[in-house]
SETIVEX-763371 format. One line per field, with one value per atom (N, C-alpha, C, O, CB): x, z, y; residue in three letters; residue number from 1. Coordinates in Angstrom, 1 decimal. Glycine has a CB too. Layout:
// SETIVEX-763371
u: [X,...]
w: [Z,...]
v: [Y,...]
rest: [ALA,...]
nr: [NUM,...]
This chain:
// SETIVEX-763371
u: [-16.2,-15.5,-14.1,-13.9,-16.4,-13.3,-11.8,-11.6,-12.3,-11.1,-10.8,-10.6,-8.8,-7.9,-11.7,-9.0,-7.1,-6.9,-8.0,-6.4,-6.4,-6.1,-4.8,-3.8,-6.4,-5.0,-3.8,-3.7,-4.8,-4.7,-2.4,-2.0,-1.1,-0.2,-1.5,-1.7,-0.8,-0.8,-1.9,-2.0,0.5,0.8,1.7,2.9,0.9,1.2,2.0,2.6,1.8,1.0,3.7,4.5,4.5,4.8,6.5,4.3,4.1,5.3,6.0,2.6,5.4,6.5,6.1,5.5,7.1,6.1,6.1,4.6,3.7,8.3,4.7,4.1,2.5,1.6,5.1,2.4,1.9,2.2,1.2,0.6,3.2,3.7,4.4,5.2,4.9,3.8,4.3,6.0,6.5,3.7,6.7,7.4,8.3,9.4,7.2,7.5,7.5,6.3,5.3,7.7,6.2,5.3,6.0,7.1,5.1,5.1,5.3,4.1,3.4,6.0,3.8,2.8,3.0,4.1,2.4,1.8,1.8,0.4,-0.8,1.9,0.8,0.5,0.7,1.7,0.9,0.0,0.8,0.3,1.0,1.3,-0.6,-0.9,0.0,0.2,-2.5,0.9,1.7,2.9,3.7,1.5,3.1,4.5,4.8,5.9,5.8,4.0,4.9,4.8,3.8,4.6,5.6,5.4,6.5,7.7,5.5,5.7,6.1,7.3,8.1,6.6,7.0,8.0,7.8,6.7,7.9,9.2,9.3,8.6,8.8,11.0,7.9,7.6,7.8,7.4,6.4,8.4,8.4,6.7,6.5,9.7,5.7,4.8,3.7,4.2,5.7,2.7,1.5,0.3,-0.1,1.2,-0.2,-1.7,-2.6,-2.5,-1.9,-4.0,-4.9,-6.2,-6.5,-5.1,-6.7,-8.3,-9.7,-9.6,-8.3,-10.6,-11.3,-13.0,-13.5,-11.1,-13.4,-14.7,-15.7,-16.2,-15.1,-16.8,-17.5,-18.7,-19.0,-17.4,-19.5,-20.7,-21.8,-22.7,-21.0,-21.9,-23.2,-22.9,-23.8,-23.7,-22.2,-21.7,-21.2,-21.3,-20.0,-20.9,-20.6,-19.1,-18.7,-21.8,-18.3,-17.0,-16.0,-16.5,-17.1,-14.9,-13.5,-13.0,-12.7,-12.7,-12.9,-12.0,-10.3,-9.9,-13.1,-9.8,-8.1,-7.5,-8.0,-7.3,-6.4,-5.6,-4.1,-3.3,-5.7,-3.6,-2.3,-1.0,-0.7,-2.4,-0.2,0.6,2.5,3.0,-0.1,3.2,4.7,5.2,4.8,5.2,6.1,7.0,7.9,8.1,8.0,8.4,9.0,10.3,10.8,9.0,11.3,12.5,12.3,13.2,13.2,11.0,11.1,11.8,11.9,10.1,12.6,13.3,12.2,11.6,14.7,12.2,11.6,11.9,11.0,12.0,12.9,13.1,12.5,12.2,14.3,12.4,12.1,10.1,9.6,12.4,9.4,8.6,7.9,6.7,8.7,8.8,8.1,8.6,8.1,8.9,9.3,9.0,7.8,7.1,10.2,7.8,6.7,4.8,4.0,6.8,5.0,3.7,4.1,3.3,3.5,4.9,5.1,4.6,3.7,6.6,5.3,5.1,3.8,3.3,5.9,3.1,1.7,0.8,-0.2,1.2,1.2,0.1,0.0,-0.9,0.3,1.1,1.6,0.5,-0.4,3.3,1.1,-0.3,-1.5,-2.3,-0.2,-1.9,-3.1,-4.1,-5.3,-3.2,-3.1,-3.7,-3.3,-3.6,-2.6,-2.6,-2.8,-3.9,-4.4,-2.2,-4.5,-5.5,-6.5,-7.5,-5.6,-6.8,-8.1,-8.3,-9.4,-7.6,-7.2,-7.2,-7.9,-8.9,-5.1,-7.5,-7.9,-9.3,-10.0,-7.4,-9.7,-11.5,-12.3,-13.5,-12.0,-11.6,-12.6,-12.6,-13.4,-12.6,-11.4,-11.4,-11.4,-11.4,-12.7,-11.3,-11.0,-9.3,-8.4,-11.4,-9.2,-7.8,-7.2,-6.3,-8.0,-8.2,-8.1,-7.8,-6.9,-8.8,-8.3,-8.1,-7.1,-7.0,-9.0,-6.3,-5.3,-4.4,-3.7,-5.2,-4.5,-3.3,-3.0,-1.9,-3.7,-4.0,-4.2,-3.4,-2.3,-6.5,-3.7,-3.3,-1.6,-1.0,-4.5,-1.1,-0.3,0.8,1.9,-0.6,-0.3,0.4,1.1,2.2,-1.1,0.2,0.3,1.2,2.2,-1.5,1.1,2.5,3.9,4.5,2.7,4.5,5.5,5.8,6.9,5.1,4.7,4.8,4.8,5.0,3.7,4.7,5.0,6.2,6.7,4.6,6.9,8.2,9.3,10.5,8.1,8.6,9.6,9.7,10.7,9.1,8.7,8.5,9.6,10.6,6.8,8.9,10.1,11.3,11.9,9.6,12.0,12.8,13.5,14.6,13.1,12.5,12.6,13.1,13.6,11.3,13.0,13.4,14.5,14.3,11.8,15.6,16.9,15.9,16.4,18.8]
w: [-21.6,-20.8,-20.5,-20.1,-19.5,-20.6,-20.4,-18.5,-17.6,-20.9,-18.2,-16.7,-16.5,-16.9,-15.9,-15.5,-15.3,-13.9,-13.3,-15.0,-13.4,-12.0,-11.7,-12.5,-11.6,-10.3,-9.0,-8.1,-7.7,-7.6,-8.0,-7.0,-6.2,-6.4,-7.3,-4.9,-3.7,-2.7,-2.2,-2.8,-2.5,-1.8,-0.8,-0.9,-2.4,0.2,1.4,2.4,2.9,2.2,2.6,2.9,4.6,4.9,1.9,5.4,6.9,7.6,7.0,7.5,8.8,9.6,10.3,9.4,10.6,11.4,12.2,13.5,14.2,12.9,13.4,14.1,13.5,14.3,14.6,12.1,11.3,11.0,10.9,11.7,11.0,11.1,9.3,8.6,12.6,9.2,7.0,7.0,7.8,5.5,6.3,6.1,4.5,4.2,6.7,4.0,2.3,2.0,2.5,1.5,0.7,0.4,-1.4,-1.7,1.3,-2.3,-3.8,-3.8,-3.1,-4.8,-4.8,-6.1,-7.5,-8.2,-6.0,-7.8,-9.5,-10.4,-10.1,-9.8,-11.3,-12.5,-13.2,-13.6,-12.8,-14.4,-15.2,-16.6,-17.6,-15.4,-16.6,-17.8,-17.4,-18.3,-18.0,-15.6,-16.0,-15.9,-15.4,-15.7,-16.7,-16.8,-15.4,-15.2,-18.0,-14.3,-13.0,-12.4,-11.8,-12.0,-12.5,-12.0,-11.1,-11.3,-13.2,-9.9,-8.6,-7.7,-6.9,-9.1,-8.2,-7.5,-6.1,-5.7,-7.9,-5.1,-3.9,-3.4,-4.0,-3.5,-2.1,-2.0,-0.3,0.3,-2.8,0.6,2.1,3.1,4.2,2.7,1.9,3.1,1.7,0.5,4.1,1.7,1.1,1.9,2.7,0.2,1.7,1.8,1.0,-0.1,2.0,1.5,-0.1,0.9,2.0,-1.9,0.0,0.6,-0.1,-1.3,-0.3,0.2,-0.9,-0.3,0.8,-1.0,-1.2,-0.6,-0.5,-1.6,-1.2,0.4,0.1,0.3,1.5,0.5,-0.7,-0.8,-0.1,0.2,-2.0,0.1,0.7,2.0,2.2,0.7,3.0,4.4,4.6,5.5,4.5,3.1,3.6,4.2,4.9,4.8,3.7,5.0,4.2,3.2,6.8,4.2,3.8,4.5,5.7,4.3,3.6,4.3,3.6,2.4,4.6,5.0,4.9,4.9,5.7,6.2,4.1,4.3,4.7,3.8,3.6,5.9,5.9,6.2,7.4,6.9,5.5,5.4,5.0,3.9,4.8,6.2,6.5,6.7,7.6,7.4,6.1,6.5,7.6,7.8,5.2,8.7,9.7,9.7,10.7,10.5,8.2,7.8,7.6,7.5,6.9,7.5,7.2,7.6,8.8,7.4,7.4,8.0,8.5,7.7,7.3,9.9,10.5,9.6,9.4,12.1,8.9,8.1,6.7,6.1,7.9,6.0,4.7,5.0,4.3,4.3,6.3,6.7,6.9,7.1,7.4,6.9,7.2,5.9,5.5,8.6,5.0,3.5,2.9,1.9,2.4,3.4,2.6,2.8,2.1,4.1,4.1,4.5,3.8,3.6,6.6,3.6,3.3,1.9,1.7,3.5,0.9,-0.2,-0.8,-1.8,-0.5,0.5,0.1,0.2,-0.5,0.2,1.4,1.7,0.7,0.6,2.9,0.0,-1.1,-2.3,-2.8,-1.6,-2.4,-3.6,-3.6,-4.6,-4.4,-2.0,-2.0,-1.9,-2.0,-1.2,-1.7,-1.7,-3.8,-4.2,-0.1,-4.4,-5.7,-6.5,-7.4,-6.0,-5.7,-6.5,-5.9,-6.6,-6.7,-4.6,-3.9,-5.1,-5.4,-1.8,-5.4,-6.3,-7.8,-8.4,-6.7,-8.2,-9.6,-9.7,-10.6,-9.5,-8.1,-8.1,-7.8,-8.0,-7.4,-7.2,-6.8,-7.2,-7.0,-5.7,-7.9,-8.5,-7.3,-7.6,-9.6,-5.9,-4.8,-4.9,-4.3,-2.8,-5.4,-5.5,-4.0,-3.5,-6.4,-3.4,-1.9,-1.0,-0.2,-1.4,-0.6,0.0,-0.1,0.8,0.1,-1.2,-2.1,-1.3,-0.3,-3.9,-2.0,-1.6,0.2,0.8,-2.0,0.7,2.7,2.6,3.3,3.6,1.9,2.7,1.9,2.0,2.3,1.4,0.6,1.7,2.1,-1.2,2.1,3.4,4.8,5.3,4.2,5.2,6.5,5.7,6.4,7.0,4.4,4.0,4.4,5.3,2.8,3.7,4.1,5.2,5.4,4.1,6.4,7.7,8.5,9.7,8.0,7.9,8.1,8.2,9.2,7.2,6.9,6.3,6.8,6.8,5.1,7.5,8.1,9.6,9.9,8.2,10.4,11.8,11.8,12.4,12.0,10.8,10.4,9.8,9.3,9.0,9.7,8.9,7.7,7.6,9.3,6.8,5.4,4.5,3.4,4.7,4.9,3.8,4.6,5.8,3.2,3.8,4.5,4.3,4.7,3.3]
v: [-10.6,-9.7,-10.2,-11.4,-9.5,-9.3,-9.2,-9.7,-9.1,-7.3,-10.6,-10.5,-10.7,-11.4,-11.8,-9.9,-9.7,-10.4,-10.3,-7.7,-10.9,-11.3,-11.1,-11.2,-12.7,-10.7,-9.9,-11.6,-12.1,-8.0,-12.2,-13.0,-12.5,-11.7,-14.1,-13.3,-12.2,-13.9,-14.3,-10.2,-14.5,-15.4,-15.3,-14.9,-16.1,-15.7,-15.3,-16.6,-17.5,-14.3,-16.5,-18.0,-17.4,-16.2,-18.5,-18.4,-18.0,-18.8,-19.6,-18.3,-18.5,-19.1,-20.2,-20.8,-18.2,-20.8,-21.9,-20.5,-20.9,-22.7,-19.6,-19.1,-18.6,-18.2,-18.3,-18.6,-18.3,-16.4,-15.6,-18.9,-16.0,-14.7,-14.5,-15.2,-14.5,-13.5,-13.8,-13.7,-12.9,-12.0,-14.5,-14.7,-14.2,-13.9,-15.6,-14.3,-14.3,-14.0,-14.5,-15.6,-12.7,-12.1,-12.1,-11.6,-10.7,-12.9,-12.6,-12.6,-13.3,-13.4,-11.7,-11.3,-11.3,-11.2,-9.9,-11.5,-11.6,-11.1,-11.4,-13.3,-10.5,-9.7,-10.1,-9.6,-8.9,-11.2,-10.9,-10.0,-10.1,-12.1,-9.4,-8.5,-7.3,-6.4,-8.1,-7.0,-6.3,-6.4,-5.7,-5.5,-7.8,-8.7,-8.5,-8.0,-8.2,-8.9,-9.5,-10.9,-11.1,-8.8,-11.6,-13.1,-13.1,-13.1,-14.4,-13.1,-13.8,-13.1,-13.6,-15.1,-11.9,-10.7,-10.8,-10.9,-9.1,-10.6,-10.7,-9.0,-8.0,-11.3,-9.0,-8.1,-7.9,-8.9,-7.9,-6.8,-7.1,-6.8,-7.1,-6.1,-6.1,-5.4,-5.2,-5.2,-3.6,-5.0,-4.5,-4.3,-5.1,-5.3,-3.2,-2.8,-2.9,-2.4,-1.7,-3.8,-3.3,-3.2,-3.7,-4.7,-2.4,-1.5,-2.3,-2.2,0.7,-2.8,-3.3,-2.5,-2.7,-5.2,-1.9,-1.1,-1.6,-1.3,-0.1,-2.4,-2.7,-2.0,-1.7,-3.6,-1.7,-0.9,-1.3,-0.6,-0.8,-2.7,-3.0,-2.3,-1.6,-4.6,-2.3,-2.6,-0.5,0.3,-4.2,-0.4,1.1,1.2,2.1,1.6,0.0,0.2,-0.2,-0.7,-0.9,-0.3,-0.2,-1.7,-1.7,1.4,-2.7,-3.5,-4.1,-4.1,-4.7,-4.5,-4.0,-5.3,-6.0,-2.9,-5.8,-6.4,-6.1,-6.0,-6.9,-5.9,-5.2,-6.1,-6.1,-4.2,-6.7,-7.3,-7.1,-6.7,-7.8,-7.5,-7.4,-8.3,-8.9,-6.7,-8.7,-9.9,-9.2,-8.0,-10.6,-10.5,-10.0,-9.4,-9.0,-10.9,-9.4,-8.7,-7.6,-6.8,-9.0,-7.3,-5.8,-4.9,-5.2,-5.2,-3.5,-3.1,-1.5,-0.9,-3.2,-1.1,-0.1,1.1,1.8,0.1,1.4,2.4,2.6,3.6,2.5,0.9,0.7,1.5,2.4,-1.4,0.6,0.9,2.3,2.6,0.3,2.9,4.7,4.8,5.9,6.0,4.2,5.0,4.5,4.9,5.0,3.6,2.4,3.6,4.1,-0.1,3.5,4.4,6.2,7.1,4.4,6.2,7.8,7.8,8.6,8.4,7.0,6.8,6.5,6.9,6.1,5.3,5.6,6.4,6.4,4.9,7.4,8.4,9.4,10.2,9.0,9.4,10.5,10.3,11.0,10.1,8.5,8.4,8.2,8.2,7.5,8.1,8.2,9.5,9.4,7.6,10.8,12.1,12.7,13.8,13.1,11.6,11.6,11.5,12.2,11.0,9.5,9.1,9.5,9.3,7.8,10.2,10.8,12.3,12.8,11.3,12.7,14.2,13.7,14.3,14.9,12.7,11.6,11.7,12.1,9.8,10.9,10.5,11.3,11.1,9.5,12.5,13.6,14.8,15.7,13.8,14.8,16.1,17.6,18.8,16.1,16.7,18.1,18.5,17.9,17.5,19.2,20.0,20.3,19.8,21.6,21.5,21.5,20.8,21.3,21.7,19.5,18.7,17.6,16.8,18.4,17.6,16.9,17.5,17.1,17.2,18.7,19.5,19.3,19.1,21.2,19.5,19.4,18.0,17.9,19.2,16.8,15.5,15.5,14.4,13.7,16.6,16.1,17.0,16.8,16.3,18.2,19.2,18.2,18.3,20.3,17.2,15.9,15.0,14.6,14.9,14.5,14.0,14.4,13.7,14.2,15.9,16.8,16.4,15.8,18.1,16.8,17.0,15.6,15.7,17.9,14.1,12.8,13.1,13.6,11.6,13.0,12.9,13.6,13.3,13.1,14.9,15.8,14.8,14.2,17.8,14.7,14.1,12.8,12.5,13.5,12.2,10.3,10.7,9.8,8.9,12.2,12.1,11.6,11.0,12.1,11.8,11.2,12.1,11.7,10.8,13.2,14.3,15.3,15.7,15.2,15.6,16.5,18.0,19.1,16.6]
rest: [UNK,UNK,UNK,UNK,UNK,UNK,UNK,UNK,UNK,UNK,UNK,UNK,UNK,UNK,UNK,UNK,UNK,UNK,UNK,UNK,UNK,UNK,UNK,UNK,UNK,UNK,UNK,UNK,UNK,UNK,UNK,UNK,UNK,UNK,UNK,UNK,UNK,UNK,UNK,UNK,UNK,UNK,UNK,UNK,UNK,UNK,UNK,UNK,UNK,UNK,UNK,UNK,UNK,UNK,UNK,UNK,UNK,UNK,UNK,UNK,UNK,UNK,UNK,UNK,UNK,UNK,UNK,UNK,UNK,UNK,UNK,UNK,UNK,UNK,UNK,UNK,UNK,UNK,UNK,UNK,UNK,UNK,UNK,UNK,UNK,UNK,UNK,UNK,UNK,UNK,UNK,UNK,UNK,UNK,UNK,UNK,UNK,UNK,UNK,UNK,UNK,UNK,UNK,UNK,UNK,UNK,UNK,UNK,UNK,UNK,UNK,UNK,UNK,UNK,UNK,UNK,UNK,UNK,UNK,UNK,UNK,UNK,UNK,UNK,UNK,UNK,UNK,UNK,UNK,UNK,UNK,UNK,UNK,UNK,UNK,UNK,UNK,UNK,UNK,UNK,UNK,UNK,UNK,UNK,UNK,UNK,UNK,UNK,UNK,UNK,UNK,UNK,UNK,UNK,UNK,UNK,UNK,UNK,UNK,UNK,UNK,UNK,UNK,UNK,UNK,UNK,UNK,UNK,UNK,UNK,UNK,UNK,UNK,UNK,UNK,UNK,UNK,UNK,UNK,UNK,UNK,UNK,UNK,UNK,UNK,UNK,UNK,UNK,UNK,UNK,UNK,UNK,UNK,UNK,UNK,UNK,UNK,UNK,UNK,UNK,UNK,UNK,UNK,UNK,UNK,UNK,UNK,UNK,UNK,UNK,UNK,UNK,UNK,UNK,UNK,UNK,UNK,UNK,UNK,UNK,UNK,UNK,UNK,UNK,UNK,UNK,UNK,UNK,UNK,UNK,UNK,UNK,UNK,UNK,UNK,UNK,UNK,UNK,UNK,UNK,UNK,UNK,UNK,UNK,UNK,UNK,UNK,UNK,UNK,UNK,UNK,UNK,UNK,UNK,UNK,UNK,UNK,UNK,UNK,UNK,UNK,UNK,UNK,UNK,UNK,UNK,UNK,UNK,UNK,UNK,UNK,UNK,UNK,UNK,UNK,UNK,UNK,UNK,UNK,UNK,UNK,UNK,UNK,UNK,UNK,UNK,UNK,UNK,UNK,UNK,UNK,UNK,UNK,UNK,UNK,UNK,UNK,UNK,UNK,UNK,UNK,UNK,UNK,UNK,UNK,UNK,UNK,UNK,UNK,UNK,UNK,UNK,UNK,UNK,UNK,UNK,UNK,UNK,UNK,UNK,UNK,UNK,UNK,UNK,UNK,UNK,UNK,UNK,UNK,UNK,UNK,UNK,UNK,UNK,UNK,UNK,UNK,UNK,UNK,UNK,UNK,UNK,UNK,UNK,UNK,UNK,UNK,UNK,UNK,UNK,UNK,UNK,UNK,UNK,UNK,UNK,UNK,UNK,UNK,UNK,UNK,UNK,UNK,UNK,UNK,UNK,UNK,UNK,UNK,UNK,UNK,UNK,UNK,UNK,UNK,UNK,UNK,UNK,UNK,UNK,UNK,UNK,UNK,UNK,UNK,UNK,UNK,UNK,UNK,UNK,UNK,UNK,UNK,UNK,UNK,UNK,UNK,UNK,UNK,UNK,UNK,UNK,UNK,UNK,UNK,UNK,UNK,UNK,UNK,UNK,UNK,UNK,UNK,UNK,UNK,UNK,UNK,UNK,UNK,UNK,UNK,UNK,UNK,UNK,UNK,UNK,UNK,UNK,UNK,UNK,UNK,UNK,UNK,UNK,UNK,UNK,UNK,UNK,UNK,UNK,UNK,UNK,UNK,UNK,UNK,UNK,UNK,UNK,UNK,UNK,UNK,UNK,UNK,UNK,UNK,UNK,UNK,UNK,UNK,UNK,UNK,UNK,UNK,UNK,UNK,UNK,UNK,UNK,UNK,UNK,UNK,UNK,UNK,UNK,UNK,UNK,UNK,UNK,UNK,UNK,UNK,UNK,UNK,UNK,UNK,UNK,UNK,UNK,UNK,UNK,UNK,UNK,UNK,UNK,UNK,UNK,UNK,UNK,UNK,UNK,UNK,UNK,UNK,UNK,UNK,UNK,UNK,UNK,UNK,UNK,UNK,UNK,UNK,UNK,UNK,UNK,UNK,UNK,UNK,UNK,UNK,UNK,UNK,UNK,UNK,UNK,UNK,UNK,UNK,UNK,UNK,UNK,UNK,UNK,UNK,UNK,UNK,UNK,UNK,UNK]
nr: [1,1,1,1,1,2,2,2,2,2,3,3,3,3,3,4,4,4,4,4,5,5,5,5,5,6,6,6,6,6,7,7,7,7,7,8,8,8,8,8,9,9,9,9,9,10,10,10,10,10,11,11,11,11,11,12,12,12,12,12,13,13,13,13,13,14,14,14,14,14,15,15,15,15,15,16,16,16,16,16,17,17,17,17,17,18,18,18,18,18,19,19,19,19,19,20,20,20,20,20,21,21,21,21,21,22,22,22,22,22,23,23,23,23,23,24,24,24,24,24,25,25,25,25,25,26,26,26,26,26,27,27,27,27,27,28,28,28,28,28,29,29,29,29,29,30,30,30,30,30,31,31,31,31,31,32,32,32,32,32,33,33,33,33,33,34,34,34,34,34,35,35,35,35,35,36,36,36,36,36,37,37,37,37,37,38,38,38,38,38,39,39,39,39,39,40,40,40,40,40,41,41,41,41,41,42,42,42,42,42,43,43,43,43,43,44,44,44,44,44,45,45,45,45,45,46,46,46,46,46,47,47,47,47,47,48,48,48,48,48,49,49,49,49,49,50,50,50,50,50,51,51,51,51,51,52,52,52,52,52,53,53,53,53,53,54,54,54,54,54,55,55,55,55,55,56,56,56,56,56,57,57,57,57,57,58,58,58,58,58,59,59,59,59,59,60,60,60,60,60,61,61,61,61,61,62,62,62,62,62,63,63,63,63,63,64,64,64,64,64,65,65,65,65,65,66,66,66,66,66,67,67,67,67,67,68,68,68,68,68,69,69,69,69,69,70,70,70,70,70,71,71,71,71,71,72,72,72,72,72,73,73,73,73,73,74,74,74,74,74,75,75,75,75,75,76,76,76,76,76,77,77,77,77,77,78,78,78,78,78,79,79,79,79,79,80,80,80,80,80,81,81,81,81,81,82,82,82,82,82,83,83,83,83,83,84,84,84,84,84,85,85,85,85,85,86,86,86,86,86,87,87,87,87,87,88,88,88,88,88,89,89,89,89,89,90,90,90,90,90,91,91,91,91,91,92,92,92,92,92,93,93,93,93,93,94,94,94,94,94,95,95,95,95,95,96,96,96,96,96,97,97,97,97,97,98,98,98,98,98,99,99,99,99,99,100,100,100,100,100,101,101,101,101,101,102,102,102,102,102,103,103,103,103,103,104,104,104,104,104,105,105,105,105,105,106,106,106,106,106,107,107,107,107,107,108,108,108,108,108]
């Protein structure tokens, strides 16, 4: 069996507050790219529950941040359309996108 591995290292401050965020890929030629913020979801079936890592370095900027969530809500009413094949409801989270983006003013 083929195995790929995702690194995700995170350099902290004196307060333990992330400071530096690189990841690495490399089956998709990424080594050690700086990154300011990531989310990852991991599902655990036994437990029935969704567990989260949510991670920002403290430069982040409050603007970069509402695109960062906009962009992912976007793809996540993509890959929810991918696994479920609900068109309807795609479309609904893709409606609360719009309507993020208009609220945070993201879009003229």
């Amino acid at each position: 069996m083929k195995k790929s591995d995702i690194k995700i290292t995170v350099g902290l401050d004196e307060n333990n507050v992330p400071d530096t965020l690189l990841w690495t890929a490399q089956d998709g030629g990424i080594e050690q790219e700086e990154a300011k913020a990531l989310l990852l979801s991991v599902w655990d079936s036994k437990a029935k529950e969704t567990l989260r890592i949510d991670l920002w370095t403290k430069d982040m900027p409050v603007d970069e941040m509402k695109q960062f969530f906009h962009q992912t809500l976007v793809a996540m009413a993509d890959s929810f359309q991918r696994a479920t094949a609900d068109e309807k409801m795609s479309d609904t989270m893709r409606d609360f996108c719009d309507y993020f983006a208009e609220k945070m003013e993201l879009k003229a």
